[in-house]
N, C-alpha and C positions, 0 to 999 in steps of 0.2 A: 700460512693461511690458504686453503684450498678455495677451489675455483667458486663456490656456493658463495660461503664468506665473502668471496672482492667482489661477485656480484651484489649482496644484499647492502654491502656498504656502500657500494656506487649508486645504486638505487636510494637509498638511504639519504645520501649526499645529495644528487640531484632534487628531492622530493623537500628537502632544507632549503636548499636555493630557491626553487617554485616557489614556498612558502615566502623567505624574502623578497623576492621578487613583487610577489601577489597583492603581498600588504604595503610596499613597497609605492607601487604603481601599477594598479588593476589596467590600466588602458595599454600599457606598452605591451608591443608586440612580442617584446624579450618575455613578456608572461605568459605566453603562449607558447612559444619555441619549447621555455625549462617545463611546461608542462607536460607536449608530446615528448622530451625529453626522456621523464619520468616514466612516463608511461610504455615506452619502448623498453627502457631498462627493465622497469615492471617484469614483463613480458618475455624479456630475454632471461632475467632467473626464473620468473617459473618453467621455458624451456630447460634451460639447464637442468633443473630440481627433477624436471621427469623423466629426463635422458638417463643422469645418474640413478634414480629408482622407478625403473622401470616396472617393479613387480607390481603397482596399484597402476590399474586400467581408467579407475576413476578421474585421477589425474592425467591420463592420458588423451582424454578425449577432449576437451576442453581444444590442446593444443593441437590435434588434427583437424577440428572446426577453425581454428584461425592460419592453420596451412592453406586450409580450402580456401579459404577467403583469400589469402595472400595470392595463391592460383589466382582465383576468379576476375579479381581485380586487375590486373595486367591484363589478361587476356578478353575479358568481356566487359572491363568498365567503364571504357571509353562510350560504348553504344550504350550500356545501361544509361547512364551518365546522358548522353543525346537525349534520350527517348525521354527520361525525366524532364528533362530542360523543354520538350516540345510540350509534353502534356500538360506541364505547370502552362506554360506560355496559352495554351487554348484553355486553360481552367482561369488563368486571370482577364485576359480578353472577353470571357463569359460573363466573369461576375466584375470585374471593375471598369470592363471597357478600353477600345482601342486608342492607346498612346504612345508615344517616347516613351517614360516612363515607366508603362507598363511590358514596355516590350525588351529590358535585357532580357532575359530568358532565352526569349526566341533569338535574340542577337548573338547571345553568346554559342544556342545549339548550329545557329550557322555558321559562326564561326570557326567551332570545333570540328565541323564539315571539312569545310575549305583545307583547315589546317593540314586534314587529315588526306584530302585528293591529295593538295600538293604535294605532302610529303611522298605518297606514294606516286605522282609523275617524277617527282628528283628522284628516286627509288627504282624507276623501271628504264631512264631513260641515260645515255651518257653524254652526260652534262659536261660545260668546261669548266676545269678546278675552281676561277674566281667564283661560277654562281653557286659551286655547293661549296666552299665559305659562307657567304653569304647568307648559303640556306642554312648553316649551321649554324650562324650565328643567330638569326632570330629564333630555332630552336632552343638554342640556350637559354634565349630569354624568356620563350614560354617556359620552359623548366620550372625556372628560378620564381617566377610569378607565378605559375603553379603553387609550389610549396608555399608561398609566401603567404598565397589564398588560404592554403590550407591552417597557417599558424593566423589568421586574422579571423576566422572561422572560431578557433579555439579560444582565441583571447575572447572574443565576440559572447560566445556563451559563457565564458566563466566571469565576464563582467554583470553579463543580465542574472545571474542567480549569486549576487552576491546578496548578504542578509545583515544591512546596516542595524547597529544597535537602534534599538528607539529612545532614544535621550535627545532628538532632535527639535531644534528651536524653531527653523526654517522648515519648508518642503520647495524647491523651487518646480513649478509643473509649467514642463514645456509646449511651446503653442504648436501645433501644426495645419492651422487655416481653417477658416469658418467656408461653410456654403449658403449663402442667401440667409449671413448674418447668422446662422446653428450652428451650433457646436457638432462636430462631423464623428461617426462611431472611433475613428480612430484616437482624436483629443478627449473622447468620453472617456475611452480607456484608458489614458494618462491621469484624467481628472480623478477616475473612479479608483484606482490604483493609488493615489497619492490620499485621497480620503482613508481606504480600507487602513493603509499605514499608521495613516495619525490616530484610527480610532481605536488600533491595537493597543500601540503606544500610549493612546488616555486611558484603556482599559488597564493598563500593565504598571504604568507611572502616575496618572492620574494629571497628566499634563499635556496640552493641547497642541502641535504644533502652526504654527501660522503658516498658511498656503499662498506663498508667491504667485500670481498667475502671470503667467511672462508669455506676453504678445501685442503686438500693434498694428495697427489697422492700415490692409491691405489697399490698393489703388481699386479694388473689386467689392471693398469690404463694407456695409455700413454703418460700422462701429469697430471699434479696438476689438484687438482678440482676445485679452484678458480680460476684456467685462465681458463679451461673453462667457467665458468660463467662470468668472464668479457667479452669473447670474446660476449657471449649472449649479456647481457646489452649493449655493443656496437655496435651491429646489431640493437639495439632495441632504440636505436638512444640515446641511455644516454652520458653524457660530458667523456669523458677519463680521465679530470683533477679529476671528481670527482668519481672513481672508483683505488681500491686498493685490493690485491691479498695475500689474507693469508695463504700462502702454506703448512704451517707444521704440522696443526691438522689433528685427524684420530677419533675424538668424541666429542661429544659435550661439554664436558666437556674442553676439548682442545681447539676446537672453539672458546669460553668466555676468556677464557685465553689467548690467542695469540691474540686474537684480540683484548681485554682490553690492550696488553703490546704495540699493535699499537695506540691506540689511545690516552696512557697515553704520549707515547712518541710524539705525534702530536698535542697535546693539554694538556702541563703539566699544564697548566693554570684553566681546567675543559673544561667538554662539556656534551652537552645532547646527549642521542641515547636512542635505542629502535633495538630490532630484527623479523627478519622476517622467517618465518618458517611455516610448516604446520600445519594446525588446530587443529591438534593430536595431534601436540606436543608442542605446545605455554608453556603447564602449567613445564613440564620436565625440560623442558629449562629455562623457568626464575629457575628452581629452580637451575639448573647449573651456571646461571649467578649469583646469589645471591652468591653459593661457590665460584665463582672468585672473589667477591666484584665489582657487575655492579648490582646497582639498577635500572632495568630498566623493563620494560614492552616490550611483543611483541603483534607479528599481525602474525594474521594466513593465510595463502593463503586455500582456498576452497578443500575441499577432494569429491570425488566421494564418494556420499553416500552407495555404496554398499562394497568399501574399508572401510568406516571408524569402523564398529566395531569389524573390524579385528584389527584395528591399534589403538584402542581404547582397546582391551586386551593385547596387545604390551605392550602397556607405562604402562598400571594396573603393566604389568609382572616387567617392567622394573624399573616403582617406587617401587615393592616390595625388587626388588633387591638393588635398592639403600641402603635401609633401612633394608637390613635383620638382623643384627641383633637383631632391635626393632621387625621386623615380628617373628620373632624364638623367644623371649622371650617373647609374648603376646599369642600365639600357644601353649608354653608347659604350661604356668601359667592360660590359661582357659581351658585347657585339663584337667591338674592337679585338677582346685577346680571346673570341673562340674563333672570329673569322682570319685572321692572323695566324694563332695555333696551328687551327687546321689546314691551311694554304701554305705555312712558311717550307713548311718538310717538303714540299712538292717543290715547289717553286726551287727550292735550294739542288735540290737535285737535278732539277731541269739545267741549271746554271753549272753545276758537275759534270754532268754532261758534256754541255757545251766546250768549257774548256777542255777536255780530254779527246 
């Protein structure tokens, strides 16, 4: 079997896995990993394919545009990458206003600053062996959470364009906070999202799905969050029979659960459903609904592009938290054996030394 061949099978092979993986469990990160997986392989046989037939140019250009990029990337993507992160940060500050909040972007572009002098004083200056351990070890761990970003990224988008059958009994629509009692443009887009669905699905099956509206009323609030939203949905001409008001959560985690304990109780028989939420946060949420035991898939409603990689360091932030103790013990365990690693050789030698 020549080199083409064990490439397209590999490719092949990984692209089966994705697929299991995918339908498997849309929110794990492991769906995202086999997917850039895939896609590198992709990439690495159509290298090959043009290498071995060089005589078509056609094919050839494609793959000097992703050389260039390969280039560019290394060496100018760190500053593209900055200068992104400043401008979003003064385009949300404009339009949503100065907060926490609103401000990873700009936290994260100064960060990326910092990172970047330091390394270049440990770089320019001679340091003693323990501190550039040290310095190598928290490079390590930016590395690694780099990448990591980058597979939660991936998983992130292929959760929010996932395209649930419509045979759904349920829709559960998640709440994200009223303003002086209104339903805020962001929950409109969950609400409106979650309608456009059901009225496909009536058009297509001829069956209506019941719209959960899962929220409760904030200590700012003056009323639940899901009668506000029903009140929405019923402005917006949806059936009354098919809408329901899940007043007690205060998190998503709540959400799933209150809202599983209504619709176990309205269909102990089974039913299908799916949620609806923002595009940010599609992959979060299934994985809160999987801890209630709701296997189910959602659908994202549209984010203003210049909000989303704010809200997109959010959930980074927020699936770290989910998980920190797994975060804290992959943190001190690559800390530990790159600052080690890289010190022990010296150190042992210093001690050769010595005795001779």
């Amino acid at each position: 079997m020549n080199v083409i061949a064990l490439s397209l099978v590999a490719t092949a092979i990984l692209f089966v896995l994705f697929l299991l993986v995918y339908r498997t469990n849309k929110t794990s990160l492991l769906s995202g990993f086999t997917f850039g997986a895939f896609l590198f392989a992709m990439i690495s046989t159509y290298a090959i394919i043009v290498i071995t037939y060089p005589e078509s140019p056609f094919l050839l250009y494609p793959l000097i545009a992703l050389f260039g990029l390969a280039l560019i990337v290394p060496l100018f993507g760190i500053y593209i990458l900055i200068a992104f992160l400043l401008h979003n940060a003064r385009t949300v500050f404009r339009k949503e206003g100065r907060s926490l909040s609103n401000s990873l972007t700009l936290i994260a572009a100064i960060g990326i600053i910092v990172l970047l002098l330091v390394s270049w004083a440990m770089s320019s200056q001679s340091l003693p062996m323990w501190l550039q351990a040290l310095w190598a070890g928290v490079l390590s761990i930016v590395t690694i959470y780099t990448f990591v970003v980058f597979v939660f990224l991936t998983t992130s988008a292929l959760c929010s364009i996932a395209h649930p059958r419509k045979d759904k009994d349920y829709i559960i629509v998640l709440g994200s906070g009223l303003i002086d009692g209104r339903v805020t443009p962001l929950l409109a887009g969950r609400i409106r999202r979650a309608i456009q669905f059901a009225r496909k699905q009536e058009k297509i099956t001829g069956k209506l799905p019941v719209l959960v509206m899962s929220g409760g009323q904030g200590a700012d609030e003056p009323l639940p969050e899901s009668e506000a939203m029903v009140a929405f949905a019923l402005a917006a001409g949806y059936d009354a029979e098919h809408l329901i008001a899940e007043t007690k959560s205060t998190n998503t985690a709540e959400n799933m659960a209150f809202s599983k304990a209504i619709m176990d109780t309205r269909s102990p028989q089974g039913y299908r459903a799916i949620f609806s939420t923002s595009s940010y946060h599609v992959m979060r949420a299934g994985i809160y609904a999987r801890r209630a035991g709701l296997k189910i898939d959602g659908i994202g409603a549209p984010t203003a592009w210049y909000y989303l990689p704010n809200a997109l360091l959010r959930e980074f932030i927020a699936l770290l938290v989910m998980r920190k103790k797994r975060f804290v013990a992959v943190v001190i365990a690559v800390f530990l054996l790159t600052a080690i690693t890289y010190g022990l050789p010296y150190y042992l030698l210093q001690m050769l030394e010595a005795a001779t």
